[in-house]
Backbone as JSON, one array per atom type, in Angstrom:
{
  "sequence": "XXXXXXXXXXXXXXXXXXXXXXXXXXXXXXXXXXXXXXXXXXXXXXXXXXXXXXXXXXXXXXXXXXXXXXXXXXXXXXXXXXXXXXXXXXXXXXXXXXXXXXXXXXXXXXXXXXXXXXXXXXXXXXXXXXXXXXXXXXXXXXXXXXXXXXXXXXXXXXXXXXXXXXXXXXXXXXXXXXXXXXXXXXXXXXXXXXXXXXXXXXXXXXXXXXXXXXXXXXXXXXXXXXXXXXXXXXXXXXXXXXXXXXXXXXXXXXXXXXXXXXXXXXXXXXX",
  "N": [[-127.83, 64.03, -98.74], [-124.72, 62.56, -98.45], [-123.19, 59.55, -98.43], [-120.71, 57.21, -97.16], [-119.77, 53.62, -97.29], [-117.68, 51.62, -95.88], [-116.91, 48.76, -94.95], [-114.82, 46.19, -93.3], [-114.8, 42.47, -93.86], [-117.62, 40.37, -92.12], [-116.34, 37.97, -90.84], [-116.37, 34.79, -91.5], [-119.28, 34.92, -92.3], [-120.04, 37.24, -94.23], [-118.3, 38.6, -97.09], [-116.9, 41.43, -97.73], [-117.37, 43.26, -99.8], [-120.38, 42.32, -100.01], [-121.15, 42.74, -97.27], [-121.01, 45.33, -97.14], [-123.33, 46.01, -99.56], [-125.01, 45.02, -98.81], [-125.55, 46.66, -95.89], [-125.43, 49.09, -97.62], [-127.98, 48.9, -98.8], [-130.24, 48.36, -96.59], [-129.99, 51.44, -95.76], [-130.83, 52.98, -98.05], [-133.56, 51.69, -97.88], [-134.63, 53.84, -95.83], [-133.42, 56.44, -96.22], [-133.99, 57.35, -98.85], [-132.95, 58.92, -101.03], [-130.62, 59.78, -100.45], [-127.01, 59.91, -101.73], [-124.89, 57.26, -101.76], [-121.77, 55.37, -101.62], [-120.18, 52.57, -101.68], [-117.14, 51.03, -100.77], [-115.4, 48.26, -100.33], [-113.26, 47.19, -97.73], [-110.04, 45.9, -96.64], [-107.83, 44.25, -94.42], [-105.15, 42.99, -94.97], [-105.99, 40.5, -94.35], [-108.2, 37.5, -94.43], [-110.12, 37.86, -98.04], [-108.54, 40.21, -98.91], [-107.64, 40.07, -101.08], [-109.75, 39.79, -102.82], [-111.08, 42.29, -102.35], [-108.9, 43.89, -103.07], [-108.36, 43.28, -105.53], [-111.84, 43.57, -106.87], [-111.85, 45.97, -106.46], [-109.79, 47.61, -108.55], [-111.08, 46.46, -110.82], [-110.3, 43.57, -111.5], [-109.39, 40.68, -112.84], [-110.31, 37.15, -112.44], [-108.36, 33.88, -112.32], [-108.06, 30.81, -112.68], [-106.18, 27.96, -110.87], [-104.13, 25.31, -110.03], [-103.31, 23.74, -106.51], [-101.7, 22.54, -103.82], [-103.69, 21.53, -100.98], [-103.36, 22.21, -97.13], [-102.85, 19.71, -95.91], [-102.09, 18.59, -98.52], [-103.65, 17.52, -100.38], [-105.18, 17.47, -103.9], [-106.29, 20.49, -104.82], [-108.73, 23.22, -106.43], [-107.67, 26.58, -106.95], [-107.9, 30.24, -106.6], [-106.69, 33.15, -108.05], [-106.28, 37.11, -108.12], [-105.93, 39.27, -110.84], [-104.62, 41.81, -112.39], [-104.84, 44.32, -114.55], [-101.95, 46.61, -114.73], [-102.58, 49.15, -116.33], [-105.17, 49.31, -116.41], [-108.15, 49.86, -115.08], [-109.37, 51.79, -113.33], [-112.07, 53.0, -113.0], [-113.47, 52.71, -110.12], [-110.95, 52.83, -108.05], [-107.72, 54.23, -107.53], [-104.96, 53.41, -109.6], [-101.5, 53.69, -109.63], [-99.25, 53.34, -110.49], [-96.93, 52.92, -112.75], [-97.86, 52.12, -116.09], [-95.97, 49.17, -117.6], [-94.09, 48.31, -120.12], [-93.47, 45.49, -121.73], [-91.09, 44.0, -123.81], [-92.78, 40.87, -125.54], [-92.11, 37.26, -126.54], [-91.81, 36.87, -129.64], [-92.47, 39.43, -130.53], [-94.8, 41.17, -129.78], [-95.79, 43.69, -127.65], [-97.15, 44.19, -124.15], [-98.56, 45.25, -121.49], [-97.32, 44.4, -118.43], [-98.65, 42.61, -115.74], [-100.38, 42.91, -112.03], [-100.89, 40.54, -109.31], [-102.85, 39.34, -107.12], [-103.34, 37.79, -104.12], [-104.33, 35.37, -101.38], [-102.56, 33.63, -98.71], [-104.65, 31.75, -97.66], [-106.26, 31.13, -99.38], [-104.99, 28.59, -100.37], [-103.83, 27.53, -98.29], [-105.56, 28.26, -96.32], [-107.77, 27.8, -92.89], [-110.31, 27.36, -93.78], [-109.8, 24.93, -95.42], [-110.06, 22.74, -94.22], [-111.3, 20.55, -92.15], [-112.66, 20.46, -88.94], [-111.8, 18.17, -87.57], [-109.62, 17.11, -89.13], [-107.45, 18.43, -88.33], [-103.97, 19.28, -87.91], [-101.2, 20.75, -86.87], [-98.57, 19.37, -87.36], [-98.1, 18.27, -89.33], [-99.85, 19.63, -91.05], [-99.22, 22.2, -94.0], [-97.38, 24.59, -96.24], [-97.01, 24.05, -98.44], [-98.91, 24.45, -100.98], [-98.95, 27.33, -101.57], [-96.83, 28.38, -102.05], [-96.72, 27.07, -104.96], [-99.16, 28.96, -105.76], [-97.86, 31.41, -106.45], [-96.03, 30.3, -108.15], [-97.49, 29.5, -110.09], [-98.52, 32.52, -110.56], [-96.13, 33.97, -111.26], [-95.6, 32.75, -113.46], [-97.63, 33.17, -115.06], [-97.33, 35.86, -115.76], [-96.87, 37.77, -113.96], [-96.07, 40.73, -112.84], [-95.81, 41.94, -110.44], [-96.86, 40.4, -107.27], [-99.28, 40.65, -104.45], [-99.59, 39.19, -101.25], [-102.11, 38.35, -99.45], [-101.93, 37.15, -95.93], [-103.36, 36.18, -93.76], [-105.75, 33.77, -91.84], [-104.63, 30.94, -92.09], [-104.49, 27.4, -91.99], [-101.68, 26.68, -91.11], [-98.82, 26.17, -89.72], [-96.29, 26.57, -90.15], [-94.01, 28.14, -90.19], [-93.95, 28.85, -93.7], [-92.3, 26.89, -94.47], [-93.33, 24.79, -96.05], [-94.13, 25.74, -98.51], [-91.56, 27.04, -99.5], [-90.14, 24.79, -100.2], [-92.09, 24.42, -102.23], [-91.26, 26.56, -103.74], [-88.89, 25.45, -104.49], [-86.43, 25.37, -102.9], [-84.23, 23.42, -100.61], [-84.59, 21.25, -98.22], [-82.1, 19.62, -95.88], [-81.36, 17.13, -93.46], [-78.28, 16.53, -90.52], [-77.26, 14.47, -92.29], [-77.59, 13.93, -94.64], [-80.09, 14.0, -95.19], [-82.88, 14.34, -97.2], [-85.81, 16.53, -95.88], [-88.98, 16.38, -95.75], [-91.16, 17.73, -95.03], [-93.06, 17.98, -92.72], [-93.55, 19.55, -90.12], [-92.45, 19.04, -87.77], [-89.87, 17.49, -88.54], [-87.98, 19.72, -88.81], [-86.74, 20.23, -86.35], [-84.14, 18.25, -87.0], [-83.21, 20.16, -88.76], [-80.35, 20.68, -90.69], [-78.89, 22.6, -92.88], [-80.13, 24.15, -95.7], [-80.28, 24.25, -98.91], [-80.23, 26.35, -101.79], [-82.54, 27.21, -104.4], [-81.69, 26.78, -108.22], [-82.62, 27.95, -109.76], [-85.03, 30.53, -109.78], [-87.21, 32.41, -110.36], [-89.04, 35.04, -109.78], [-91.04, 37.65, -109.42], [-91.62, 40.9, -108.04], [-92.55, 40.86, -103.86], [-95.37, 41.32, -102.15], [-95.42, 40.89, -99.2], [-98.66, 41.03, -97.06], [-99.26, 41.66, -93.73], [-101.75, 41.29, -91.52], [-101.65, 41.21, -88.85], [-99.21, 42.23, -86.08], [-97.58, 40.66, -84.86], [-94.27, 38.89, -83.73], [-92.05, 36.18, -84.71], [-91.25, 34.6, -82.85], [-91.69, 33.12, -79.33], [-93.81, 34.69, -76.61], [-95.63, 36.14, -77.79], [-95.57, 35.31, -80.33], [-96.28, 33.46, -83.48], [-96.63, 30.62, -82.62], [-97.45, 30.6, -80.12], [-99.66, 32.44, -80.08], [-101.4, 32.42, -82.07], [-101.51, 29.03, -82.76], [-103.3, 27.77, -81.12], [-105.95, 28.02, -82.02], [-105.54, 27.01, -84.27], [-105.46, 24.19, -83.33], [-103.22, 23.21, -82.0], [-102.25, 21.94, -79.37], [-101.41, 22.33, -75.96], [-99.04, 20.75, -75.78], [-97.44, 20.33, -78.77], [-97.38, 23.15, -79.08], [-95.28, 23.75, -77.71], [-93.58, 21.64, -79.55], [-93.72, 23.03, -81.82], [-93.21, 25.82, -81.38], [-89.94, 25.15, -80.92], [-88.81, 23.91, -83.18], [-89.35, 25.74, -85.49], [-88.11, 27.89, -83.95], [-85.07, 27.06, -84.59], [-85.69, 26.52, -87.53], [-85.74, 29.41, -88.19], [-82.92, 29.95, -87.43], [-81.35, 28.37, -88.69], [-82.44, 29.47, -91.11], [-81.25, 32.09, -91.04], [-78.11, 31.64, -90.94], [-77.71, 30.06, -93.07], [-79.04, 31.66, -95.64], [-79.11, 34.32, -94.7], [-80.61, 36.26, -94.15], [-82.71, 37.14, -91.3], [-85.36, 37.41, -89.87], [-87.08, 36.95, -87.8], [-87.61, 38.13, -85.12], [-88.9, 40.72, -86.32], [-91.99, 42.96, -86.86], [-94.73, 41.42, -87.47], [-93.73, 38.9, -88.52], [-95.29, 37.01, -87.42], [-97.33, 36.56, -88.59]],
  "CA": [[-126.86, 63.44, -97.82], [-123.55, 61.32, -98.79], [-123.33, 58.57, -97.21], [-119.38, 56.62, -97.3], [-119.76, 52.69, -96.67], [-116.36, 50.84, -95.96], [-116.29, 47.39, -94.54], [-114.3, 44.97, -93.79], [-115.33, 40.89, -94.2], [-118.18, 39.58, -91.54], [-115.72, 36.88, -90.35], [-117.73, 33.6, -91.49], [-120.37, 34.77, -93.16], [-119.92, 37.56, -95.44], [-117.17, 39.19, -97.21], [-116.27, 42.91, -97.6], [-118.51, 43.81, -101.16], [-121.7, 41.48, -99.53], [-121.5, 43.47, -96.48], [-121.61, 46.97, -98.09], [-124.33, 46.2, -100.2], [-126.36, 45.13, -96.89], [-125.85, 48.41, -95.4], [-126.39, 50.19, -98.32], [-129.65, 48.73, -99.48], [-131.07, 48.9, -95.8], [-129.93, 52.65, -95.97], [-132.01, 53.26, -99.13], [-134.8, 51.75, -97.83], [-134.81, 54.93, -95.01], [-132.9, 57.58, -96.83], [-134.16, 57.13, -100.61], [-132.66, 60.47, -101.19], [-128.61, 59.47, -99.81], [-125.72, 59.02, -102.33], [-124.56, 56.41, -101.08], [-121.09, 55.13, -102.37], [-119.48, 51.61, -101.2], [-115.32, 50.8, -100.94], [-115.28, 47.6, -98.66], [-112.21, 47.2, -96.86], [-109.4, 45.05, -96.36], [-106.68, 44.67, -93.75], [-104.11, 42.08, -95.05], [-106.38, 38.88, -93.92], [-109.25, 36.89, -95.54], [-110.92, 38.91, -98.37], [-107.87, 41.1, -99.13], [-107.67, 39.73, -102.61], [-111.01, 40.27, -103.18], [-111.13, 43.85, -102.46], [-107.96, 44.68, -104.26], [-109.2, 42.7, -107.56], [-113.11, 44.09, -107.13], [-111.49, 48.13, -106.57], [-108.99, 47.57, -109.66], [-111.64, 45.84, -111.93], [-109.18, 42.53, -112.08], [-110.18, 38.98, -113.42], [-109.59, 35.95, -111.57], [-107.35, 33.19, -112.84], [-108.2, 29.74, -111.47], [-105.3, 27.23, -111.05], [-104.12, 23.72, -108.99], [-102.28, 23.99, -106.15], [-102.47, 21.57, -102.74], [-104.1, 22.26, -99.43], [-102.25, 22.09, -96.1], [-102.87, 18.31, -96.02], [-101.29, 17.68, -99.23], [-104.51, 17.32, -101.58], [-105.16, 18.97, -104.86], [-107.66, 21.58, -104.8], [-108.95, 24.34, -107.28], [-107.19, 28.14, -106.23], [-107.78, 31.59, -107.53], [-105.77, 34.72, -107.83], [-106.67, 38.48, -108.43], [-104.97, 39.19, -111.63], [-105.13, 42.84, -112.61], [-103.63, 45.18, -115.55], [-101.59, 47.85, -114.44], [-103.02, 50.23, -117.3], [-106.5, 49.73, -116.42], [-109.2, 49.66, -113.89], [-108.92, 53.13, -112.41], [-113.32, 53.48, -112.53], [-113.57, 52.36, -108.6], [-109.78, 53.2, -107.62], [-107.15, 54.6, -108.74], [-103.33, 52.63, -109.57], [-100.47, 54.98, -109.43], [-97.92, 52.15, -110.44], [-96.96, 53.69, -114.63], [-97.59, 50.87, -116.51], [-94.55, 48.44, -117.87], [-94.4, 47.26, -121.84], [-92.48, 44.41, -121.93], [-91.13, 42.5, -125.21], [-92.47, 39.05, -125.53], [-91.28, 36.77, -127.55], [-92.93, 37.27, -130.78], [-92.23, 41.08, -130.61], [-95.69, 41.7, -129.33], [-95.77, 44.07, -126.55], [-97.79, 44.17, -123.66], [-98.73, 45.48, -120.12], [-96.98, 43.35, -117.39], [-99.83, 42.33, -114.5], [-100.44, 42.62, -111.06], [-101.34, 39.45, -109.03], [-103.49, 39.09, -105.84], [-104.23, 36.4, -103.7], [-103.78, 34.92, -100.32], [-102.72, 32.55, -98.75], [-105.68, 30.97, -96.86], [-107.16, 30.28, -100.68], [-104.51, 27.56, -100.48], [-103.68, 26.43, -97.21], [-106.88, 28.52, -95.19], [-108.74, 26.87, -92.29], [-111.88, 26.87, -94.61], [-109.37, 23.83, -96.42], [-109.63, 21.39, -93.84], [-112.72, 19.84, -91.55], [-112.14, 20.35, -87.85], [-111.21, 17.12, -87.05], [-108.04, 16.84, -90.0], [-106.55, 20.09, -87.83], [-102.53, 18.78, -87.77], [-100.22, 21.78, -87.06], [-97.2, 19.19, -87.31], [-98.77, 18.03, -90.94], [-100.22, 21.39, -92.2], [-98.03, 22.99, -94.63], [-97.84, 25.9, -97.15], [-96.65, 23.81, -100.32], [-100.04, 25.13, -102.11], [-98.56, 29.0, -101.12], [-95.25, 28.66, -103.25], [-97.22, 26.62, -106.17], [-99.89, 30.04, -106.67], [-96.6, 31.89, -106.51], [-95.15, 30.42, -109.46], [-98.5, 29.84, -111.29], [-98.99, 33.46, -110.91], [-95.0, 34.47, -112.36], [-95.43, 32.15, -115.15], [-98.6, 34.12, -115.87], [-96.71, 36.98, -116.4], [-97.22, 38.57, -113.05], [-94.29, 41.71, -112.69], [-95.91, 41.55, -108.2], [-97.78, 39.66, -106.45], [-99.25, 41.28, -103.21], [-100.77, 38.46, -100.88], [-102.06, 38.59, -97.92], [-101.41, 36.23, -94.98], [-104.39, 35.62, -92.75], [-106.33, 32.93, -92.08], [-104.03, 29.97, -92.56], [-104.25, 26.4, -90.94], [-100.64, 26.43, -90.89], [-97.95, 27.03, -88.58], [-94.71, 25.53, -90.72], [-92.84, 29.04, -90.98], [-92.99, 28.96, -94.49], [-91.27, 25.54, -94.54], [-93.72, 23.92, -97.76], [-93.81, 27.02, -99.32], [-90.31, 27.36, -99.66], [-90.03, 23.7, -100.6], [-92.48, 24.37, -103.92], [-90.26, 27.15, -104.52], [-87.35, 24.92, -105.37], [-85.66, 25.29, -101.96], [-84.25, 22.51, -100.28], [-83.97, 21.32, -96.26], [-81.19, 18.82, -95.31], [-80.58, 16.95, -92.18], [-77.12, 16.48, -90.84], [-76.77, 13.01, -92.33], [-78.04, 15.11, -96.07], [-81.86, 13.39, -95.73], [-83.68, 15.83, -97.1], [-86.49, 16.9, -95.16], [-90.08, 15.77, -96.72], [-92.42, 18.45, -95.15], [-93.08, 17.92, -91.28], [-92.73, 20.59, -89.36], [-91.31, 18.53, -86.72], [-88.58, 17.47, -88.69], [-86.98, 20.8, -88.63], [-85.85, 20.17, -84.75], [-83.23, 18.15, -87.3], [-82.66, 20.8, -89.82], [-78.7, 21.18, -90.51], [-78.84, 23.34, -94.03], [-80.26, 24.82, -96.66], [-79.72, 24.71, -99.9], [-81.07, 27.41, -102.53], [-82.7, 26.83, -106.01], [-80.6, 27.09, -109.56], [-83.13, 29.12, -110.87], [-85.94, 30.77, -109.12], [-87.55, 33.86, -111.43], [-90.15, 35.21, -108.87], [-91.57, 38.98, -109.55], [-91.74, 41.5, -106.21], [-93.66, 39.82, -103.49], [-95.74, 42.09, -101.2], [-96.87, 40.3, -98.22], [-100.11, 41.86, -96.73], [-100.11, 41.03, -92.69], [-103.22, 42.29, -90.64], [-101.1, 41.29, -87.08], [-97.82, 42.8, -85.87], [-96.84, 39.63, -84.11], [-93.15, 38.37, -83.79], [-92.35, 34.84, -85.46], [-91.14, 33.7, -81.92], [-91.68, 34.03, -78.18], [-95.01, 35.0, -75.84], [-96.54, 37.07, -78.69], [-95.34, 34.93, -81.51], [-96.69, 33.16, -84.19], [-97.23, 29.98, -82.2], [-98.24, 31.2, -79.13], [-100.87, 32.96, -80.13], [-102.1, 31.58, -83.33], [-101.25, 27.81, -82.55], [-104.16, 27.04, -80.51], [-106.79, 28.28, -82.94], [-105.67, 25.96, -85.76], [-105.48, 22.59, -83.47], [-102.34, 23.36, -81.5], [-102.38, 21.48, -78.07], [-100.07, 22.55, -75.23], [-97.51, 19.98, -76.37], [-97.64, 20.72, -79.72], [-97.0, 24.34, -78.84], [-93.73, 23.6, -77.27], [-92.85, 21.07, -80.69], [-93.72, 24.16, -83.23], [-92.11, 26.87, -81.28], [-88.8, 24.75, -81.04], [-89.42, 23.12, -85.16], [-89.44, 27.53, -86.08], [-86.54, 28.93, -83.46], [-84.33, 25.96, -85.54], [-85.98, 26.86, -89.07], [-85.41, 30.73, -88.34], [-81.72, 29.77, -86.9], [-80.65, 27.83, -90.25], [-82.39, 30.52, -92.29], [-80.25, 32.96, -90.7], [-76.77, 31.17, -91.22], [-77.76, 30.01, -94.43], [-79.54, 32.58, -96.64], [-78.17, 35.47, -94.31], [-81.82, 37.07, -93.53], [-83.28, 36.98, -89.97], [-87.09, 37.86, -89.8], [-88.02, 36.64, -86.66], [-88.04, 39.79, -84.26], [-89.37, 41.22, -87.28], [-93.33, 42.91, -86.66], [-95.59, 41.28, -88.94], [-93.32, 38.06, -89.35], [-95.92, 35.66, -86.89], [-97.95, 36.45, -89.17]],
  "C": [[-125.95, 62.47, -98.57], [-123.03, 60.84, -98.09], [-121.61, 57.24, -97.42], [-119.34, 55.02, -97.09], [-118.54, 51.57, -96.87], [-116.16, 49.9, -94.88], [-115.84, 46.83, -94.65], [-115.6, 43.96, -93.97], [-116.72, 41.42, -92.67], [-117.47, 38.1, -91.04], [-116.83, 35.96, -90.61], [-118.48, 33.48, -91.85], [-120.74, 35.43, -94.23], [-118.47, 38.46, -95.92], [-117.33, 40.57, -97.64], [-117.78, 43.49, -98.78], [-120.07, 43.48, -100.02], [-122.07, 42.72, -98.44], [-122.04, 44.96, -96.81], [-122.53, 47.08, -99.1], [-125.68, 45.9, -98.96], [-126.75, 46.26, -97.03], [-126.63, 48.98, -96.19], [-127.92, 50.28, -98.9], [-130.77, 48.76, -98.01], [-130.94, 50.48, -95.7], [-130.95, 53.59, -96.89], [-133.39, 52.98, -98.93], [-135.26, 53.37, -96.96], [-134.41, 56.52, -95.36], [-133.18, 57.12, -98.44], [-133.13, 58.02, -101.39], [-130.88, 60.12, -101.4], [-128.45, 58.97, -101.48], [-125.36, 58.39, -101.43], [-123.23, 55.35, -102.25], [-120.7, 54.1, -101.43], [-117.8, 51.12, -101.61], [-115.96, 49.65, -99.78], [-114.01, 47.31, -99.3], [-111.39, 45.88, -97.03], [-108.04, 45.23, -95.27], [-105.49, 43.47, -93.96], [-104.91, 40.55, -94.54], [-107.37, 38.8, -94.65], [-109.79, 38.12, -96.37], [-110.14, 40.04, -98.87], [-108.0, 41.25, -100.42], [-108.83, 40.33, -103.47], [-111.43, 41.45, -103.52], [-110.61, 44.45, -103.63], [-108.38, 44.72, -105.59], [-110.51, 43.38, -107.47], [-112.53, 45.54, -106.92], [-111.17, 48.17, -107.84], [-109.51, 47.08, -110.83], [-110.77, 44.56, -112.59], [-109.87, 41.43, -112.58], [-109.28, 37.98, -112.23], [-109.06, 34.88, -112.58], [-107.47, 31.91, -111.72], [-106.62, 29.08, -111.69], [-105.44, 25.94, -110.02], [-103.03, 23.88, -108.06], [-102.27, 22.54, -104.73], [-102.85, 21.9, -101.77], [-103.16, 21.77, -98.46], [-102.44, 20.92, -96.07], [-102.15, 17.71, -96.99], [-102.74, 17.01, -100.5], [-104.65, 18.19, -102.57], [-106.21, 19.5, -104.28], [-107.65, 22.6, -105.83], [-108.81, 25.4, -106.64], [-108.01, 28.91, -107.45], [-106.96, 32.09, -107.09], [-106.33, 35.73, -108.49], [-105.5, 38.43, -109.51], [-105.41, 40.9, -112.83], [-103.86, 44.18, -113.34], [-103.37, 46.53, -115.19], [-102.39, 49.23, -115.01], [-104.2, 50.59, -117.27], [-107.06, 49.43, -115.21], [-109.28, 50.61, -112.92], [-110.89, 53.39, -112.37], [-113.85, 53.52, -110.68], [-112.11, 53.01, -107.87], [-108.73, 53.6, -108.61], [-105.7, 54.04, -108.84], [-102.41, 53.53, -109.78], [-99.71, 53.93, -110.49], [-98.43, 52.98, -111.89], [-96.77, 52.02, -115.13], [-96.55, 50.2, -117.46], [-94.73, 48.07, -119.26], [-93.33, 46.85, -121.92], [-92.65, 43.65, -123.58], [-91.65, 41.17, -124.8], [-91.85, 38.57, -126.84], [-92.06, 36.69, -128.75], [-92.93, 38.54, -131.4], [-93.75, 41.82, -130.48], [-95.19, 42.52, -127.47], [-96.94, 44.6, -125.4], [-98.04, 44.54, -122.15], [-98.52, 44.26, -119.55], [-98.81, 43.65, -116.28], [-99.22, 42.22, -112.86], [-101.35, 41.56, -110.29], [-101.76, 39.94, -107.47], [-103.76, 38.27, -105.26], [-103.89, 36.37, -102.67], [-103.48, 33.31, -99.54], [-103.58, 31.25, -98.2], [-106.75, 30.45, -98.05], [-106.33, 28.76, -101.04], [-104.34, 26.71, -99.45], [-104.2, 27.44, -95.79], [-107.33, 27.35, -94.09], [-109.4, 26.42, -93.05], [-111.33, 25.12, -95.24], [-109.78, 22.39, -95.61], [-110.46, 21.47, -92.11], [-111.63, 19.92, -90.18], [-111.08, 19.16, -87.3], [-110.26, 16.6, -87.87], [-107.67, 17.83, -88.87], [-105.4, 19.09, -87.16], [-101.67, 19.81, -88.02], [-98.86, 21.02, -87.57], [-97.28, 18.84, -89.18], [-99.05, 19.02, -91.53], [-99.1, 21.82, -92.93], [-98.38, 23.6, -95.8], [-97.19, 25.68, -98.49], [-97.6, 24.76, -101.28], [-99.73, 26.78, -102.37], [-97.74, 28.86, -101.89], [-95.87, 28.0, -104.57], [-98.27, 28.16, -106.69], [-99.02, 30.78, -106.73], [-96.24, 31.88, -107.53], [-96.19, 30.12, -110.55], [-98.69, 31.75, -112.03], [-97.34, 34.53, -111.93], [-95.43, 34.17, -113.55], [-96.63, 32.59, -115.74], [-98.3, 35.41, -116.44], [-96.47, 38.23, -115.15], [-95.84, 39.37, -113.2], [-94.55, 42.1, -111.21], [-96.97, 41.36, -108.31], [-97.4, 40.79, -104.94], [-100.27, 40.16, -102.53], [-100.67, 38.37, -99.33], [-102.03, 37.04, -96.7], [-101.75, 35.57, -94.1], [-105.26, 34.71, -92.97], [-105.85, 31.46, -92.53], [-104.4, 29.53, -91.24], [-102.86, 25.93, -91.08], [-99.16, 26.9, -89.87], [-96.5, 26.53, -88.83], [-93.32, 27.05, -90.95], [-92.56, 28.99, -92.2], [-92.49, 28.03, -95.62], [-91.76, 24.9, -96.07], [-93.67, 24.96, -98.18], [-92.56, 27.45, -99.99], [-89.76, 26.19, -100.61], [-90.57, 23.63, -102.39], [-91.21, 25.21, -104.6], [-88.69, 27.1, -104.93], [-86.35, 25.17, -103.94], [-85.28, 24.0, -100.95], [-83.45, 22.15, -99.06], [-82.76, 20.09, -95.67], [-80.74, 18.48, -93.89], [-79.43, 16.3, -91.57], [-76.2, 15.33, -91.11], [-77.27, 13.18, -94.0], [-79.24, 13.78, -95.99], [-82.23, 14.65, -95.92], [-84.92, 15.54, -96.73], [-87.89, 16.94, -96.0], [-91.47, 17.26, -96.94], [-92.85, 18.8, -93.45], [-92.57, 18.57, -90.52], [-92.21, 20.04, -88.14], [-89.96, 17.97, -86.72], [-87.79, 18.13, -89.26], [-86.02, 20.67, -87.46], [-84.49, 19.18, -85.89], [-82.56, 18.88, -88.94], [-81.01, 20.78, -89.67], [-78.54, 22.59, -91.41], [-79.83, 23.53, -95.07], [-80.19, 25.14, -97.8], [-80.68, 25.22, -101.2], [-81.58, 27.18, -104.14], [-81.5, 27.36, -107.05], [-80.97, 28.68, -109.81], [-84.32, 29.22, -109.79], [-86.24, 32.48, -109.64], [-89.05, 34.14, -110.62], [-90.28, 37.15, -108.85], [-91.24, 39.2, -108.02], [-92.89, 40.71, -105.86], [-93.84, 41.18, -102.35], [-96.48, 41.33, -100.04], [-97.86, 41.46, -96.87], [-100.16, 41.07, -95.04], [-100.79, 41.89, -92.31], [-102.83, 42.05, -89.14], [-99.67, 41.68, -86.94], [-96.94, 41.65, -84.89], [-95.15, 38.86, -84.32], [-93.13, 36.66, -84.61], [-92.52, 34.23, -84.11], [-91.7, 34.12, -80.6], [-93.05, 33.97, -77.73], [-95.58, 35.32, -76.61], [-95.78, 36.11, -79.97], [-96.68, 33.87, -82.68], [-97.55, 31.36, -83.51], [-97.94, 29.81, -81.12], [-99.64, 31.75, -78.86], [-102.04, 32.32, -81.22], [-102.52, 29.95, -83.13], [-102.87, 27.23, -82.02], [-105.62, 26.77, -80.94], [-106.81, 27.35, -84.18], [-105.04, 24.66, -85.26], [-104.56, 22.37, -82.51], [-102.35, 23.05, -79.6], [-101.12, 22.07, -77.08], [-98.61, 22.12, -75.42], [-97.28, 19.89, -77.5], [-97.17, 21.96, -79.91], [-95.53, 24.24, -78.58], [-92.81, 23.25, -78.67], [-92.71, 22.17, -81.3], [-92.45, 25.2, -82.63], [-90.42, 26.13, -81.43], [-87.94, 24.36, -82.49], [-89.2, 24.81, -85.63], [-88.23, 28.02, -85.47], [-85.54, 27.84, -84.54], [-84.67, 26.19, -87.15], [-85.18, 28.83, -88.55], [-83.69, 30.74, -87.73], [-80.51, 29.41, -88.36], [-80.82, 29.07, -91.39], [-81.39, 31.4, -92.42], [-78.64, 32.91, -91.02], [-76.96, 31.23, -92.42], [-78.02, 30.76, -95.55], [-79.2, 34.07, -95.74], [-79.34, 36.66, -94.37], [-82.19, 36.68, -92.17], [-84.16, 37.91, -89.67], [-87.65, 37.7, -88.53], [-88.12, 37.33, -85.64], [-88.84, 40.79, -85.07], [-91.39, 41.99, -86.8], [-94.0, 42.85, -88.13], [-94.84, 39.47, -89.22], [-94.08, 36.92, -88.59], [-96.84, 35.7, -87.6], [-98.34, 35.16, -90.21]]
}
């Protein structure tokens, strides 16, 4: 008998690999006999990283980034060579040989991670939970740790954040900058978007493809949006709900004028 075992996580207690070795070792005790082969799963939320890097045979890559509060903390990222790791899965992508400087040449990398290894619930003790405080600085810092590693894409997935800033620190590491209409620029606080005016875009900003990985089809705004639904799970009080959604239609309003994208009907962007 061959026996297929593909899980996701255990929400909370174990993750994707852990689980499929469960199974399979209670399996063996009853079927001695069974092949028995394990793939666990991922759907774009906690654990994605994990997968991808344990299929692809990747290494991890620690770094420093901050949590949604604004403290350091120690990250990882999946960090995995195009050219190899086909024993578990297999990579299509033809691999890239780039000059460096030196005239050594070398397989560009693919990067993994998400962003709940930076600004996750797991980061921050029930009683910190501040949707107007939370923010996704630590998300644009493994970003550019993982370019300046050499990454040629990052694919990260999106679930599991205690944040509900649209974005807003994230954007901020990555050299982007918020102005309100008296030019204060804007510190971090997702409440002081309600006085966003503009926008203005880094010099330089050298950022590989970015694949983001969601696991919900939710709108940014609205009944089914990002704060609506999410909000209340990471701290988000009735009146609080009202601030965010208003702090996001005003961030996704400026984005729109200013950088001349508009995501927020988008499925996948409450993510």
């Amino acid at each position: 008998m061959k026996i297929l075992i593909a899980p996701d996580k255990f929400k909370g207690s174990l993750n994707a690999r852990a689980v499929a070795e469960n199974i399979a070792a209670g399996l063996r005790e009853v079927l001695p006999e069974a092949k028995i082969d394990i793939v666990p799963m991922a759907d774009g939320g906690e654990g994605t990283a994990e997968v991808i890097c344990d299929a692809l045979e990747g290494s991890w890559v620690k770094c420093k980034a901050h949590d949604p509060l604004g403290r350091e903390i120690d990250c990882r990222y999946g960090y995995i060579d195009n050219g190899a790791g086909r024993s578990r899965a297999t990579w299509t992508g033809k691999p890239e040989r780039v000059d460096e400087p030196g005239g050594e040449s070398i397989n560009r990398k693919l990067a993994v991670m998400e962003m709940s290894e930076a600004a996750g619930m797991r980061r921050v003790q029930p009683n910190e939970r501040d949707v107007d405080l939370a923010g996704t600085f630590g998300v644009g810092e493994m970003l550019l740790e993982a370019a300046r590693h050499g990454a040629r894409e990052i694919i990260i997935g999106l679930g599991g954040s205690a944040t509900n800033d649209g974005g807003f620190g994230m954007a901020r590491a990555l050299g982007f900058r918020f102005f309100d209409q008296r030019s204060n620029e804007l510190t971090g606080r997702v409440s002081e978007l309600f006085g966003l005016k503009r926008i203005e875009k880094p010099k330089i900003l050298a950022l590989p493809k970015i694949i983001a990985a969601a696991d919900v089809r939710n709108p940014l705004l609205g009944e089914n949006g990002a704060t609506r639904v999410f909000g209340p799970q990471k701290g988000a009080t009735e009146d609080k709900i009202d601030m965010l959604e208003r702090a996001l239609t005003k961030l996704a309003d400026v984005v729109s004028k200013d950088l001349g994208v508009d995501y927020r009907d988008e499925s996948g962007a409450g993510a």
